[in-house]
N, C-alpha and C positions, 0 to 999 in steps of 0.2 A: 697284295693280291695280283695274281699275272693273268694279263688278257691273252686267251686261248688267239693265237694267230691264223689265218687262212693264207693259201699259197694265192697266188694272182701270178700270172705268167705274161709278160711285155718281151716283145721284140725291142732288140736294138741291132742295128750295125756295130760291127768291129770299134769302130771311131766314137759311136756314142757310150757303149760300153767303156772303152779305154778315157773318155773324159768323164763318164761319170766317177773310176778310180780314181783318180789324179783328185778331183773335187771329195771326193771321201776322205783319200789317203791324206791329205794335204788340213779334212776339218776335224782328222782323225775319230771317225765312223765307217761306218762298213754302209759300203753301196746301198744295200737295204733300206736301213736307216737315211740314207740321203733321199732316196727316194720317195719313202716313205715322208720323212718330214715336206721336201717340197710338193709335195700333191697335196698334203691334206693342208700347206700353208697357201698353197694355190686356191684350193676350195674355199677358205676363211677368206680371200681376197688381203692377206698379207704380203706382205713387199721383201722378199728374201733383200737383205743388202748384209753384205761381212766388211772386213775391212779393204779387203783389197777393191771392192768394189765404191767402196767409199773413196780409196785412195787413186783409183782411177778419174773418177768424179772430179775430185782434186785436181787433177794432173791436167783433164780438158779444160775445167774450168781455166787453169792458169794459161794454157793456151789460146785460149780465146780472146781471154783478155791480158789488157798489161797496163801496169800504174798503178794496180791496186795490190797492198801491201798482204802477204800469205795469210796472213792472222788475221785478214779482216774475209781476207778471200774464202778460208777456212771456213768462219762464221757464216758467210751467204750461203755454203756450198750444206754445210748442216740444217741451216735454214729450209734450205729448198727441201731438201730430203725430206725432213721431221713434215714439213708440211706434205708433202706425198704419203709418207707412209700413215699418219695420223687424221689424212682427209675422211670426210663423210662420204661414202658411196653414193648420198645426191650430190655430192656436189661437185660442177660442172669443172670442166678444162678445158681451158683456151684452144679453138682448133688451130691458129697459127701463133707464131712466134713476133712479139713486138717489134722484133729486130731487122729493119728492112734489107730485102738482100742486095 
């Protein structure tokens, strides 16, 4: 069964148009469909993450810190994630960081 679609018209600048390509081209979808999926994953209150944004994650995390082994570094940084994207919408988050500056 196909859902009858409706037009919806957004502005963008040159630049956001041009990255929203690059983000389609690159999860191979078409703009629409990108846009489409993060809005209505916006309205659910899900946590868009792919891989490169995991492997970003990664990357700070090792920068941050040092001594601890990738593989265990790896498991904290999945850790944290799973716990974000799987949180309770009550439930609270720390307003600063343990970590004194």
């Amino acid at each position: 069964m196909t859902t009858k679609r409706h037009d919806v018209r957004i502005w963008l600048s040159l630049e956001e148009r041009y990255q929203l390509d690059l983000e389609a081209e690159r999860l191979g979808m078409s703009r629409s469909a990108l846009i489409r999926e993060r809005a209505l994953a916006y309205n659910s209150g899900a946590v868009h993450l792919d891989f490169h944004g995991y492997s970003r994650a990664l990357s700070k995390a090792a920068q941050t810190v040092s001594g601890i082994p990738r593989t265990q570094l790896e498991a904290i940084v999945a850790s944290v994630i799973n716990s974000i994207c799987h949180a309770e919408t009550t439930d609270s988050v720390p307003a600063a960081s343990a970590h004194p500056d």
